[in-house]
Backbone as JSON Lines, residues from 0, in Angstrom:
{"i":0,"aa":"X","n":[4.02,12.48,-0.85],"ca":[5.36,11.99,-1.07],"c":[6.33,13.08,-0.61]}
{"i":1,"aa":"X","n":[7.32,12.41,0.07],"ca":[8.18,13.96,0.86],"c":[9.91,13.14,0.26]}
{"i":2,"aa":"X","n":[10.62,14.79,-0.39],"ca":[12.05,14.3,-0.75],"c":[13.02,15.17,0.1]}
{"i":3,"aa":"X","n":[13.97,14.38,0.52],"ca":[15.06,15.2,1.14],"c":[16.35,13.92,1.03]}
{"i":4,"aa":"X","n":[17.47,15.3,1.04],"ca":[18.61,14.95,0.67],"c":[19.42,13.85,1.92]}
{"i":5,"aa":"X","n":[20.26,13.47,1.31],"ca":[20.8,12.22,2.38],"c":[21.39,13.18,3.18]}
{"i":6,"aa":"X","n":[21.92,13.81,3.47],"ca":[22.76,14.63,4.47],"c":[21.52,14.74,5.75]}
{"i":7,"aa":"X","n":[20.28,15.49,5.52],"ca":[19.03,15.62,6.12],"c":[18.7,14.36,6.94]}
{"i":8,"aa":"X","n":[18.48,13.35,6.2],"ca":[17.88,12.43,6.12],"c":[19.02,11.61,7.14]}
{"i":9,"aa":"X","n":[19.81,11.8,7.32],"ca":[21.09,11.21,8.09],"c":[20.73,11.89,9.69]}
{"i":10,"aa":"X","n":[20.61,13.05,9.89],"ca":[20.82,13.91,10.87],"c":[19.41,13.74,11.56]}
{"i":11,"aa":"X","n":[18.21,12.99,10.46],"ca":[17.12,13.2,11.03],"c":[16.61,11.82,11.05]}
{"i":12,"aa":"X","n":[16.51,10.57,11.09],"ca":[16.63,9.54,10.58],"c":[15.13,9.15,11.31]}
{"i":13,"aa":"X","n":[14.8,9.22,12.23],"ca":[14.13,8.59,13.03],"c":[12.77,9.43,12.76]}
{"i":14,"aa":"X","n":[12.45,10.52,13.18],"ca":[11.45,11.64,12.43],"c":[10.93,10.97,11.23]}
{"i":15,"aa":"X","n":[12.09,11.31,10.25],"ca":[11.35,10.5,8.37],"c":[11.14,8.86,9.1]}
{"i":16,"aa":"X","n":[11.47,7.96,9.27],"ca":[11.11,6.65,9.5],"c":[9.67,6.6,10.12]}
{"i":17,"aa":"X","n":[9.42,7.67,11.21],"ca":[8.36,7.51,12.0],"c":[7.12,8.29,10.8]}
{"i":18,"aa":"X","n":[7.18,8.81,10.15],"ca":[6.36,9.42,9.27],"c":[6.12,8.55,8.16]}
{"i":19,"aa":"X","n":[7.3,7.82,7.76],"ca":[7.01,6.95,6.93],"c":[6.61,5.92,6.75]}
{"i":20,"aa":"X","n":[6.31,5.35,8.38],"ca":[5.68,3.97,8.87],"c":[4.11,4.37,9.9]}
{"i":21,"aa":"X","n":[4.15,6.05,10.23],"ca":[2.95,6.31,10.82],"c":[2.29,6.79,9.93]}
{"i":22,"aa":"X","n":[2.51,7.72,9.09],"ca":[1.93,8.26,8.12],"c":[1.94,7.97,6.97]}
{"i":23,"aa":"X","n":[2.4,6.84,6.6],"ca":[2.37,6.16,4.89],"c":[3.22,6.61,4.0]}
{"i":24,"aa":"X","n":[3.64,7.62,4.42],"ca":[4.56,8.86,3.61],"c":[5.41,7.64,2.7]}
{"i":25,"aa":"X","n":[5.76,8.06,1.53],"ca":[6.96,7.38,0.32],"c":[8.24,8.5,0.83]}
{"i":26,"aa":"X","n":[8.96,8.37,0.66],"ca":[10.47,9.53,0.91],"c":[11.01,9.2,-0.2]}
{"i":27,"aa":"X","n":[11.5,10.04,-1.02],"ca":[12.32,10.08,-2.23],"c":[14.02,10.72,-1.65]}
{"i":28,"aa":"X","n":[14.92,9.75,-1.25],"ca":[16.09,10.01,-0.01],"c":[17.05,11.13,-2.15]}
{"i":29,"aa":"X","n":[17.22,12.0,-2.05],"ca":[17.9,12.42,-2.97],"c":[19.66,12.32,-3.23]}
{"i":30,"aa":"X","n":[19.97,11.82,-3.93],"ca":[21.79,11.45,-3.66],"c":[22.32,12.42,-5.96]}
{"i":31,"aa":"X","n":[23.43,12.53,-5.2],"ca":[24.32,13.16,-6.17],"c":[24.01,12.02,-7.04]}
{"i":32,"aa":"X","n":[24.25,12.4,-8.89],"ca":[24.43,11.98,-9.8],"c":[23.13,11.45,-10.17]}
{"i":33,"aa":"X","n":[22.23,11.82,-9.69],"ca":[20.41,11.28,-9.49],"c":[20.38,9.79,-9.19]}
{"i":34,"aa":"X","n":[21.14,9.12,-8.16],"ca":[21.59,8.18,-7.7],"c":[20.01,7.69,-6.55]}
{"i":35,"aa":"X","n":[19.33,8.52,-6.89],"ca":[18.05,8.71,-5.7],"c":[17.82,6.86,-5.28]}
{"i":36,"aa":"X","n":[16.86,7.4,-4.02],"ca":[16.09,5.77,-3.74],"c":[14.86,6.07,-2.99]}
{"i":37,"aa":"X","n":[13.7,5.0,-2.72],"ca":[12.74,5.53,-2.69],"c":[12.53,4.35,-1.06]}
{"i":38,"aa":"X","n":[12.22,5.35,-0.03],"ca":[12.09,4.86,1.34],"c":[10.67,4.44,1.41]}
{"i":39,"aa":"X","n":[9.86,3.3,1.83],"ca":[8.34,2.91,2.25],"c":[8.37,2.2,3.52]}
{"i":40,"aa":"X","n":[6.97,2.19,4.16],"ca":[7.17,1.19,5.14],"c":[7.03,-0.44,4.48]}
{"i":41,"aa":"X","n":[7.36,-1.38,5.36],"ca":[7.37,-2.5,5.2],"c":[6.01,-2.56,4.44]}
{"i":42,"aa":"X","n":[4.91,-2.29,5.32],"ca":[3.38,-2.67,5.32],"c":[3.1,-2.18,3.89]}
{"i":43,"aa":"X","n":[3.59,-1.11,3.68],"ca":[3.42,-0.33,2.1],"c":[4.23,-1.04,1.1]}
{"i":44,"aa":"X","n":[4.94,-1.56,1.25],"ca":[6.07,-2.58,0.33],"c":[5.4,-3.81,-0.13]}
{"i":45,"aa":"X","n":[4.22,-4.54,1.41],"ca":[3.66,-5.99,0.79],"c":[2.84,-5.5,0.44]}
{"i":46,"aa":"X","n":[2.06,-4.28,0.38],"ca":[0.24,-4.3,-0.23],"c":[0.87,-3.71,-1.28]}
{"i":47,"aa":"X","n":[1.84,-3.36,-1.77],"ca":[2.72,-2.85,-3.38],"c":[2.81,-4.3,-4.22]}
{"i":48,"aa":"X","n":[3.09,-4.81,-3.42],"ca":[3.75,-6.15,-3.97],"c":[2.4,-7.39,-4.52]}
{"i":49,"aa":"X","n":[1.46,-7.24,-3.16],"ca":[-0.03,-8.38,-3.21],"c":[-0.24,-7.07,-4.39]}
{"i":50,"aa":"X","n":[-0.26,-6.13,-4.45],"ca":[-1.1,-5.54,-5.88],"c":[-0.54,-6.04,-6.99]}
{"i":51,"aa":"X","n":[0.75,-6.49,-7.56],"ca":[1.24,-6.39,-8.76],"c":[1.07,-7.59,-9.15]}
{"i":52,"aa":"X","n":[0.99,-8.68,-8.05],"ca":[0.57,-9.85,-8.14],"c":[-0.68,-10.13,-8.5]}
{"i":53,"aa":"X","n":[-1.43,-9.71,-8.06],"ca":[-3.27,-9.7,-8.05],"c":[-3.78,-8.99,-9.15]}
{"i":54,"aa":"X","n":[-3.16,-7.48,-9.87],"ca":[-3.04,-7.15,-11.18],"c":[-2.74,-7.83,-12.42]}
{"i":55,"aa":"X","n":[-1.1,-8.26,-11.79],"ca":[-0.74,-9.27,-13.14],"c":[-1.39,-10.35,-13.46]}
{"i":56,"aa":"X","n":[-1.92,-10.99,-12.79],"ca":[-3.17,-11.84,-13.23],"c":[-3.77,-11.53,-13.91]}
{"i":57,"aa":"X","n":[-4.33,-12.1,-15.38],"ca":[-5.34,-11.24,-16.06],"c":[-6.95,-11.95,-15.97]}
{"i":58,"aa":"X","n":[-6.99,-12.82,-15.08],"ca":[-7.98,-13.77,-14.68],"c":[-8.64,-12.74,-13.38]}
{"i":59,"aa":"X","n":[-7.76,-12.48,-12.27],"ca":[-7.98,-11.89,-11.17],"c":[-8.18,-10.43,-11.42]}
{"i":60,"aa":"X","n":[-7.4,-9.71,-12.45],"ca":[-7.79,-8.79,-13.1],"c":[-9.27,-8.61,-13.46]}
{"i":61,"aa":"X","n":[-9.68,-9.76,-14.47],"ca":[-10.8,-9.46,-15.05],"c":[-12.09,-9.27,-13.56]}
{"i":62,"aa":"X","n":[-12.15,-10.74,-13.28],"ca":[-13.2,-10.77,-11.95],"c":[-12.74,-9.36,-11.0]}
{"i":63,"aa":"X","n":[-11.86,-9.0,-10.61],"ca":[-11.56,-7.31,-10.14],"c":[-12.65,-6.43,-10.79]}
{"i":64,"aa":"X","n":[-12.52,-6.35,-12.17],"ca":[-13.37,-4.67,-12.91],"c":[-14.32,-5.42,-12.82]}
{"i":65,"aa":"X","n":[-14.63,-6.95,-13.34],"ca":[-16.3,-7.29,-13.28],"c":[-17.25,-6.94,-11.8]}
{"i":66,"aa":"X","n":[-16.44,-7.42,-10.65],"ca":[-17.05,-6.82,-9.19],"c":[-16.85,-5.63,-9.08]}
{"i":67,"aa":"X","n":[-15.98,-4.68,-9.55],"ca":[-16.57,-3.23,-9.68],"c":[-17.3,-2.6,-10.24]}
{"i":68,"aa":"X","n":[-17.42,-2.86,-11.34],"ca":[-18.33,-2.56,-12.78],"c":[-20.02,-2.92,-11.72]}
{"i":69,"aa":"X","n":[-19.87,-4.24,-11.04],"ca":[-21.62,-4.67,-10.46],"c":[-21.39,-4.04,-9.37]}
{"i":70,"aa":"X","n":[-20.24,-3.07,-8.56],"ca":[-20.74,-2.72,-7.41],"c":[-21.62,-0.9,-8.15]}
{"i":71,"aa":"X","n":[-20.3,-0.45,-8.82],"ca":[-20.97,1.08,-9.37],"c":[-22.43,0.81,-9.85]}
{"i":72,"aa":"X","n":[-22.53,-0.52,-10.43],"ca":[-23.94,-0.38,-10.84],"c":[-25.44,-0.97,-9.78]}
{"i":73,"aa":"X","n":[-24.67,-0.63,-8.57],"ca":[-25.68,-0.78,-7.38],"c":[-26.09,-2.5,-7.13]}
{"i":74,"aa":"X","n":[-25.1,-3.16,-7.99],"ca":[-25.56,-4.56,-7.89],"c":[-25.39,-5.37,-6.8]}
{"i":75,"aa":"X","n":[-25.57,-5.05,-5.34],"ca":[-24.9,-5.81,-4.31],"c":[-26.21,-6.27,-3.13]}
{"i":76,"aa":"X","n":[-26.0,-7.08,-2.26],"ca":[-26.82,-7.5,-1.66],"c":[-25.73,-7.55,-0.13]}
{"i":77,"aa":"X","n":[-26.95,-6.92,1.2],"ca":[-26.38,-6.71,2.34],"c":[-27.17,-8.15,3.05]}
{"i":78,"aa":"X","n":[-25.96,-8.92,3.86],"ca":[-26.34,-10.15,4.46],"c":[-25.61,-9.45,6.06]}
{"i":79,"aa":"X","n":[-26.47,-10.01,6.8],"ca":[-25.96,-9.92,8.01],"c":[-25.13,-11.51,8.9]}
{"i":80,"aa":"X","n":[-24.39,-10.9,9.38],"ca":[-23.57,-11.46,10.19],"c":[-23.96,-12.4,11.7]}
{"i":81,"aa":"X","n":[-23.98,-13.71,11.18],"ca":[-24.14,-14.28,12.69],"c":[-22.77,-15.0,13.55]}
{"i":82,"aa":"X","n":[-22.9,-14.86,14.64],"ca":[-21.75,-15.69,15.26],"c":[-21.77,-16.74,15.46]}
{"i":83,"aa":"X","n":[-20.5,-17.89,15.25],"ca":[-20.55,-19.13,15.41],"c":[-19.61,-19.26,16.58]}
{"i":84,"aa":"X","n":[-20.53,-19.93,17.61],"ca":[-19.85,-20.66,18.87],"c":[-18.75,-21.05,18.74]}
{"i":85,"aa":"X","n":[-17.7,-21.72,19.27],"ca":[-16.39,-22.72,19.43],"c":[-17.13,-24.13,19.85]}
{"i":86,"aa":"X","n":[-16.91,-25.06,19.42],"ca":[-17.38,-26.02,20.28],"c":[-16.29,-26.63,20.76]}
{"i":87,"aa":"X","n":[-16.93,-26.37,22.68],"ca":[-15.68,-27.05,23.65],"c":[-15.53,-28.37,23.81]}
């Protein structure tokens, strides 16, 4: 997570954007009166968002820890992959 002040962040705009959409980076933009705001990329904004959704569920929740709980406990089975034609 990287913070810099709006004055910075003005003069440099394109740099933090490109870091923050190439590199995932969060920016905490800092403003007088702790007025702060918090910069993400788009892509980091919807997989924020599909999480709180897919969390707040307490149905999707549960089946979540139950398929983790059977993966830590080695419970999984490897199927291989075949391809299906198009039919022209």
């Amino acid at each position: 997570m990287l913070a810099v002040n709006y004055t910075t962040l003005r003069e440099n705009m394109k740099t933090y954007m490109d870091k923050i959409t190439d590199d995932y980076e969060t920016l905490i933009v800092t403003r007088k009166d702790n007025k702060n705001v918090v910069m993400l990329s788009e892509e980091s904004f919807n997989n924020m968002i599909e999480n709180i959704y897919v969390m707040g569920n307490k149905s999707n929740y549960d089946w979540l820890m139950e398929s983790k709980a059977q993966l830590d406990k080695g419970m999984i089975k490897k199927h291989e992959l075949s391809e299906v034609g198009v039919d022209e």
